[in-house]
Backbone as numpy.savetxt, mean C-alpha at the origin, in Angstrom:
# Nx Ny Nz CAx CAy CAz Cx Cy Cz
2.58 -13.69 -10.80 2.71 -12.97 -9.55 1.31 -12.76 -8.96
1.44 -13.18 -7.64 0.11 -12.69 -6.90 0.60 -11.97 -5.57
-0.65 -11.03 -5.45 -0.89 -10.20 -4.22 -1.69 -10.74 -4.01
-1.81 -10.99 -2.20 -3.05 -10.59 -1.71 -2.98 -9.56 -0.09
-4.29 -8.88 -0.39 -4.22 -7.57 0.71 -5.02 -8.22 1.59
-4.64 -7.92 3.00 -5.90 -8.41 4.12 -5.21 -7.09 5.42
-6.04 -7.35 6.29 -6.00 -6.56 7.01 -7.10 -5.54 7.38
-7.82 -5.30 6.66 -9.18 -4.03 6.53 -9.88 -4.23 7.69
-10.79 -3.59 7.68 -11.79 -3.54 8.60 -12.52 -2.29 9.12
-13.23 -2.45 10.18 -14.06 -1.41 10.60 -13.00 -0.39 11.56
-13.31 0.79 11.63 -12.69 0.95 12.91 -13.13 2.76 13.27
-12.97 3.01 14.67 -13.51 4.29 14.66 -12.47 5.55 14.51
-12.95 6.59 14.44 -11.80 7.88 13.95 -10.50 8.00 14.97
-9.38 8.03 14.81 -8.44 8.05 15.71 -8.01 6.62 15.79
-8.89 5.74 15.30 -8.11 4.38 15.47 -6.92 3.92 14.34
-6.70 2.75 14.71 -5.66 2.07 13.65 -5.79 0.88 13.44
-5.55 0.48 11.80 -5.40 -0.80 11.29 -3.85 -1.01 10.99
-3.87 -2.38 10.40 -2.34 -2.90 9.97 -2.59 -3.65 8.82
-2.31 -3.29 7.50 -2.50 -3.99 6.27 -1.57 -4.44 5.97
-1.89 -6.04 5.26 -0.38 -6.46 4.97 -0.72 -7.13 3.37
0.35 -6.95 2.77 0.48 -7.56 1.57 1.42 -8.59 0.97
0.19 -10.10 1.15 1.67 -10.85 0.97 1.98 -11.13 -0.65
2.80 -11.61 -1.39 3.29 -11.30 -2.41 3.76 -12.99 -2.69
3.42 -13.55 -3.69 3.71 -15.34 -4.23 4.12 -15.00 -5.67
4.92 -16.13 -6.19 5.41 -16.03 -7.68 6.27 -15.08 -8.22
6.96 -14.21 -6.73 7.92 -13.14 -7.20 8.76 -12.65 -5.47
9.78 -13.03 -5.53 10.75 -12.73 -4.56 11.05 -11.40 -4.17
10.69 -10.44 -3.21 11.15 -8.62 -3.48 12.25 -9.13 -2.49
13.53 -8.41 -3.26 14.46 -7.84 -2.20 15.12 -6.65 -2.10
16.37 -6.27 -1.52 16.92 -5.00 -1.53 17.59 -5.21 -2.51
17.87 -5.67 -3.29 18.17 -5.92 -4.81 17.88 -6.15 -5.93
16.68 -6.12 -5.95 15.84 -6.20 -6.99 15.27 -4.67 -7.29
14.74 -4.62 -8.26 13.95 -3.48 -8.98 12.52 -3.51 -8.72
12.07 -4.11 -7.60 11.06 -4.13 -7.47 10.22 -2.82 -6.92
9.07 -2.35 -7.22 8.81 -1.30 -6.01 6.74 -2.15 -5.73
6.73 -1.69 -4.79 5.53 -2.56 -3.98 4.64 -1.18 -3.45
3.29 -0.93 -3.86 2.64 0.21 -3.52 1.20 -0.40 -3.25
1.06 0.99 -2.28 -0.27 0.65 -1.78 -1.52 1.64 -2.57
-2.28 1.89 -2.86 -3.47 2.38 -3.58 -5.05 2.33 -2.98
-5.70 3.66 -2.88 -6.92 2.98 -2.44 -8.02 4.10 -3.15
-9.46 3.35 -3.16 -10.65 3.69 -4.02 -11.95 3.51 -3.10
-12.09 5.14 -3.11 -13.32 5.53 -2.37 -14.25 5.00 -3.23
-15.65 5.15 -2.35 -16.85 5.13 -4.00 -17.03 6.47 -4.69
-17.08 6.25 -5.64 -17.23 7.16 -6.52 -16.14 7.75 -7.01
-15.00 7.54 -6.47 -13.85 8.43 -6.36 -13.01 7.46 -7.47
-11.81 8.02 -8.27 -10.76 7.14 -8.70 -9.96 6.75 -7.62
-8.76 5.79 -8.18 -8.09 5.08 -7.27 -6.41 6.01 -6.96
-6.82 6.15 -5.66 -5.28 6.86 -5.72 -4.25 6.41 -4.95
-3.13 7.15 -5.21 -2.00 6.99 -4.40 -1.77 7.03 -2.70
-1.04 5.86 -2.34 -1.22 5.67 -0.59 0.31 5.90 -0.08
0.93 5.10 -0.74 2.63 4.98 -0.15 2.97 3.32 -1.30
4.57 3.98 -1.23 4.94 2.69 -2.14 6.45 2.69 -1.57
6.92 1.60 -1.67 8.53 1.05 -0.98 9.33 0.87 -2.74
10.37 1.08 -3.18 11.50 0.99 -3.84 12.42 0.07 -3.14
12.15 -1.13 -3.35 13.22 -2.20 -3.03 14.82 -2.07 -2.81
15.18 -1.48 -3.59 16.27 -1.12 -4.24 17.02 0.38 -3.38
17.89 0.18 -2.51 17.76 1.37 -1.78 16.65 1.43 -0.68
15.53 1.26 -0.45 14.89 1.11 0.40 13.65 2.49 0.38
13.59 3.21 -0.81 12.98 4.92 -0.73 11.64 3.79 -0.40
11.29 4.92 0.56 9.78 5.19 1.16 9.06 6.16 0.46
7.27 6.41 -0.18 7.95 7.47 -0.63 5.55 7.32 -0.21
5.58 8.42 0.63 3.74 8.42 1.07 3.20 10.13 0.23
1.96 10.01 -0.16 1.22 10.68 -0.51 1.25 12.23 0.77
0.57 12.78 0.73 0.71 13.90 1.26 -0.45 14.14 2.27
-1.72 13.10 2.14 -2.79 13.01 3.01 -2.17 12.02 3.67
-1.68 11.35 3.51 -1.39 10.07 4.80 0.17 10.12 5.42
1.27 11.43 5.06 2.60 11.33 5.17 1.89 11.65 7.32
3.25 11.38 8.14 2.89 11.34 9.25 2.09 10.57 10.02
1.39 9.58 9.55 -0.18 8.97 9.73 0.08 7.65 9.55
0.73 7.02 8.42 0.71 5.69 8.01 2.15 5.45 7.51
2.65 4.04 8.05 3.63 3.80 7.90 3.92 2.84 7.38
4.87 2.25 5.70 5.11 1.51 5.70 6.30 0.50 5.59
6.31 -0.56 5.91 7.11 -1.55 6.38 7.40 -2.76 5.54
8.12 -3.68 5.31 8.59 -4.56 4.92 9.54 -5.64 5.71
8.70 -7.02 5.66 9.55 -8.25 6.24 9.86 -9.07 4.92
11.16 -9.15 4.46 11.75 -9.63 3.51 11.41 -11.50 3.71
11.52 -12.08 4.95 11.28 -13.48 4.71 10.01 -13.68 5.04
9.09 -12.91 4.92 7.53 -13.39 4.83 7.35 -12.70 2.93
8.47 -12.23 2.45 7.80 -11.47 1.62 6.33 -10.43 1.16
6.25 -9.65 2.08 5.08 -9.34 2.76 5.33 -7.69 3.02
4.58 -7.03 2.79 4.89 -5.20 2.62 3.47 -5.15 3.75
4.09 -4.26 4.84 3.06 -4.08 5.75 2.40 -2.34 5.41
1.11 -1.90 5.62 0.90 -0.44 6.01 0.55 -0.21 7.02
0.90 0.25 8.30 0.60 0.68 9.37 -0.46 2.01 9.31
-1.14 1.86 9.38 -2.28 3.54 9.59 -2.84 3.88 10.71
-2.64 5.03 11.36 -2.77 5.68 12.67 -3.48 6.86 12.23
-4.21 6.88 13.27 -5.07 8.13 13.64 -5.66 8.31 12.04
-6.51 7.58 12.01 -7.38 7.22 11.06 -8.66 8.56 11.06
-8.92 8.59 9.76 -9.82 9.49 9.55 -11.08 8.85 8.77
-12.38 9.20 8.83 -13.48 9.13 7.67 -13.17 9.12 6.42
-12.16 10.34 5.84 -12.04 10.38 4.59 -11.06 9.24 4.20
-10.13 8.03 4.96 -9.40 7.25 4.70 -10.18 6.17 4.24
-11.97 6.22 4.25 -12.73 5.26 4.27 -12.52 4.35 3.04
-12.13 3.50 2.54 -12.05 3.23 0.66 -11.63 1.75 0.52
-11.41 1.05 -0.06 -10.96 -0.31 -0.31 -9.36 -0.29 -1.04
-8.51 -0.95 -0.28 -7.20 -0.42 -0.40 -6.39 -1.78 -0.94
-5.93 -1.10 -1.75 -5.15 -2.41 -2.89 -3.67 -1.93 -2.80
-3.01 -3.46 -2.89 -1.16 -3.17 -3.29 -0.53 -3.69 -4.44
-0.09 -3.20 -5.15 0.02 -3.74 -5.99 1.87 -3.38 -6.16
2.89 -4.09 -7.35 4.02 -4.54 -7.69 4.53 -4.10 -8.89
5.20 -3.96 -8.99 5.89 -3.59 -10.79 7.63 -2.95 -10.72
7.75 -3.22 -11.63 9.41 -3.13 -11.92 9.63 -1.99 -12.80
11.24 -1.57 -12.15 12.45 -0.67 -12.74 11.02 0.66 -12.35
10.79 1.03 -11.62 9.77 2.60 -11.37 10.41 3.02 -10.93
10.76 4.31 -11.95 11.23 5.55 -11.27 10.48 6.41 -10.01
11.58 6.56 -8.99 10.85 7.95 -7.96 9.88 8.51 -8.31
9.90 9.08 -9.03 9.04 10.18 -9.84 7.85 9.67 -9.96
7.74 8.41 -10.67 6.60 7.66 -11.39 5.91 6.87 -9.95
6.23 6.88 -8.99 5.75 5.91 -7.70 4.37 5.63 -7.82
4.11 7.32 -8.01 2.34 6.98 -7.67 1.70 6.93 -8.79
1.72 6.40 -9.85 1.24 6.26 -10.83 0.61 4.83 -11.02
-0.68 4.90 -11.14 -1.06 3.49 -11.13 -0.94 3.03 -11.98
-0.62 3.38 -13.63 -0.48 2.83 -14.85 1.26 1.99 -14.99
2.16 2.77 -14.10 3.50 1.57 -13.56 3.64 0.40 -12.95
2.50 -0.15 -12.24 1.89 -1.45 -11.67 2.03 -2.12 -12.41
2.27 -3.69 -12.47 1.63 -4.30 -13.46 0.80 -5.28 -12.39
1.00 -6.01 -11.62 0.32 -6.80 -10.44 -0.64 -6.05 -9.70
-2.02 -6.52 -9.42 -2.62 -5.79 -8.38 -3.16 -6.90 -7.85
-3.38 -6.67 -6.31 -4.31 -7.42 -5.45 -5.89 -7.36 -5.48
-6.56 -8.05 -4.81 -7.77 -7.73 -4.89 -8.35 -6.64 -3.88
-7.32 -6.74 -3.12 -8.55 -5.25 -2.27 -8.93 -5.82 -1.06
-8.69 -4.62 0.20 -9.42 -4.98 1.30 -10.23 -3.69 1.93
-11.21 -3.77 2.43 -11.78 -2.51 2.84 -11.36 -2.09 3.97
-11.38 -0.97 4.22 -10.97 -0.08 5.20 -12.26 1.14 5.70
-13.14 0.94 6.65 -13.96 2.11 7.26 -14.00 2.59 8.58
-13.95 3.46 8.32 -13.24 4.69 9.38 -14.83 5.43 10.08
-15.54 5.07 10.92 -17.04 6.01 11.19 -15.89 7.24 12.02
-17.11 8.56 12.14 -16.85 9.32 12.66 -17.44 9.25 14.19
């Protein structure tokens, strides 16, 4: 299975990017056990939780700094998990990875140790 994240870039406070994650060597559908999450790592900072999709049922399920702000999406025949992010902040500044893994409970979403696939990362900077 591969990810790859693109989308990053520069952009100023109040603006918006569109990250997309396309996904090879593994089919997600609304039937599968798949769940597909996004993750991102300031410097210095560990890597945390962004928003992650549950295939299965469709749960959405975003962090609590980005709920309202960033949205994400899924096109089943690009196989491809989009994040929409609006009204962007400084502190969103970080390099933002998606990564894949199976049968994750609700509960467990944001846990990066439930992953088993990760992408390489795209940056995201936000000036004030």
């Amino acid at each position: 299975v591969q990810l790859q994240a693109f989308g990053g870039g520069f952009v100023q406070a109040g603006g918006s990017l569109r990250l997309s994650c396309a996904a090879s060597g593994r089919t997600f559908s609304a039937g599968s056990s798949d769940t597909v999450g996004w993750f991102r790592q300031a410097p210095g900072k560990e890597r945390e939780f962004v928003a992650a999709i549950r295939y299965s049922g469709g749960r959405i399920y975003y962090s609590d700094s980005v709920k309202d702000r960033f949205t994400l999406s899924r096109d089943n025949a690009k196989n491809t998990v989009f994040l929409q992010m609006n009204m962007l902040r400084p502190g969103d500044t970080a390099v933002y990875y998606c990564a894949t893994g199976r049968r994750i409970i609700l509960s467990a979403m944001s846990r990066r140790d439930m992953y088993d696939y990760w992408g390489q990362g795209t940056q995201v900077t936000v000036s004030s």
